[in-house]
C-alpha positions as a printed Julia matrix, in Angstrom:
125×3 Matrix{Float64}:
  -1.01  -53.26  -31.81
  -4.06  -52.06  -29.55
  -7.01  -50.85  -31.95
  -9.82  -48.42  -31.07
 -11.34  -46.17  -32.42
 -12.88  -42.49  -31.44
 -16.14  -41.27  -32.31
 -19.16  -39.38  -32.09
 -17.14  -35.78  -32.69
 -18.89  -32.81  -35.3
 -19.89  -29.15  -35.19
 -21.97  -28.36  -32.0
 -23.03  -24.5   -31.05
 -21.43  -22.73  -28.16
 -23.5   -24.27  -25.08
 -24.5   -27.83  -26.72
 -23.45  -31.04  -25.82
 -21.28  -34.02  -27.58
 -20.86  -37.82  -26.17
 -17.74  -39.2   -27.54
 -17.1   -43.02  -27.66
 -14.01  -45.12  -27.53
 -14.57  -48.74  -29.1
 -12.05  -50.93  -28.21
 -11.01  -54.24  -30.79
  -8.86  -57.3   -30.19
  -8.33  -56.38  -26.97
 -10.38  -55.73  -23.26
 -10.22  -52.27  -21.97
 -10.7   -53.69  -18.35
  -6.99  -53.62  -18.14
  -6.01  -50.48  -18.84
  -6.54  -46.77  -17.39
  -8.14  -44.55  -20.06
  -7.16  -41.2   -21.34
  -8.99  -38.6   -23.07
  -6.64  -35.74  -24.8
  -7.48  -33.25  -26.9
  -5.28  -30.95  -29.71
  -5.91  -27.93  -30.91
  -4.23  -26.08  -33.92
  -0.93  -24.47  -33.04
  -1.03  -26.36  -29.3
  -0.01  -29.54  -27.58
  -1.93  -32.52  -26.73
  -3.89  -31.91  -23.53
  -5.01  -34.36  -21.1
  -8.81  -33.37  -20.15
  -9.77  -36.6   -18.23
  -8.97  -40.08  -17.1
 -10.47  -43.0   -15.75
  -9.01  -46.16  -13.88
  -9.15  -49.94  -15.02
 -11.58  -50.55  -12.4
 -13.54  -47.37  -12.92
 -13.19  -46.31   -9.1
 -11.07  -43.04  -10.16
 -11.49  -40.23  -12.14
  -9.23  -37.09  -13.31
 -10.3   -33.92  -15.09
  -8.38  -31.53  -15.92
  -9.44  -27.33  -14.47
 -10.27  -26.8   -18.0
 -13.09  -29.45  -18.66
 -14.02  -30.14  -14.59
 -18.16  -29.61  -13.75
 -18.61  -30.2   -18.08
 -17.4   -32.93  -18.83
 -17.95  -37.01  -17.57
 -15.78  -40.01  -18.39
 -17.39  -43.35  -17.73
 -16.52  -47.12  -18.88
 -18.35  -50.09  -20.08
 -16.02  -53.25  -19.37
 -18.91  -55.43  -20.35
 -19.02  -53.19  -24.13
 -15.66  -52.37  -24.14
 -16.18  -48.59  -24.49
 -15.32  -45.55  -22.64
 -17.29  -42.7   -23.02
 -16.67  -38.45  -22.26
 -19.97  -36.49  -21.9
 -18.92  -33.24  -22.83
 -21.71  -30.58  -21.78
 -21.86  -26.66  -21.77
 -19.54  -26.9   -24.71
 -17.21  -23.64  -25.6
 -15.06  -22.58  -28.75
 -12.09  -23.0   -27.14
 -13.29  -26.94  -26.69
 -12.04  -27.02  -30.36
  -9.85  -29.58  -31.01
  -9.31  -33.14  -31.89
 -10.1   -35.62  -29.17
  -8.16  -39.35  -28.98
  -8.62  -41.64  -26.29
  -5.51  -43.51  -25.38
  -4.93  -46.02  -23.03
  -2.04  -47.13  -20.62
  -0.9   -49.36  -18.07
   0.68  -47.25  -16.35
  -0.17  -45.6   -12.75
  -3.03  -43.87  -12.41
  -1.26  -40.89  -11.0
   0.26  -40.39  -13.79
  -2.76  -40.5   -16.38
  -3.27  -37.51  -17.68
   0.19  -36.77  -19.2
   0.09  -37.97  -23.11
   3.79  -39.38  -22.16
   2.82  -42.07  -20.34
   0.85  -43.57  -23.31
   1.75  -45.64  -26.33
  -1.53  -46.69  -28.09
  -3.77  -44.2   -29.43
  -6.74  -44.2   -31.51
  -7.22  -42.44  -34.62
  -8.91  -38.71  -33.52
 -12.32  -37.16  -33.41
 -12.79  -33.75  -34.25
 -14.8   -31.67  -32.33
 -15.83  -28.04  -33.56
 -17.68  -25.6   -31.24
 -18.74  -22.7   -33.16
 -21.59  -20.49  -33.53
């Protein structure tokens, strides 16, 4: 079983920013294409970004595109979403998830079997 583990969510005012991390154990993210998703009450998972093994392409969903950054650290192990100009409706819980799977294919929560654990991310005045 793959372990990492989200963080760096909490309550941020409409406009702020948020840097979430995804720490990788047992295990080197190099191989895998990384997926951000997010949940919100009431909805289904969203995929809001994705980045290749090698790091040489990058998805973003309409929703998050111009906001938000993905990047990776093979040598740390992490991935990392900048999340900028934040709104309410950025509420949610945010996983990172990672797959083997084509890269075309990233951004549907289908395609992916390991998950980490959640971050929640509020964005209220």
């Amino acid at each position: 079983q793959l372990q990492f583990v989200e963080s760096g969510g909490g309550l941020v005012q409409p406009g702020g920013s948020l840097r979430l991390s995804c720490a990788a154990s047992g295990f080197t993210l190099d191989l895998y294409n990384i997926g951000w998703f997010r949940q919100a009450p009431g909805k289904e998972r969203e995929g809001i970004s994705c980045i290749s093994n090698s790091g040489d392409r990058i998805n973003y969903a309409d929703s998050v595109k111009g906001r938000f950054t993905i990047s990776r650290d093979n040598a740390q192990n992490t991935v990392v979403l900048q999340m900028n100009s934040l709104k309410p409706e950025d509420t949610a819980v945010y996983y990172c998830a990672v797959t083997k799977g084509l890269f075309s294919m990233c951004m549907l929560s289908s395609r992916y079997d390991n998950w980490g654990q959640g971050t929640q991310v509020t964005v209220s005045s």
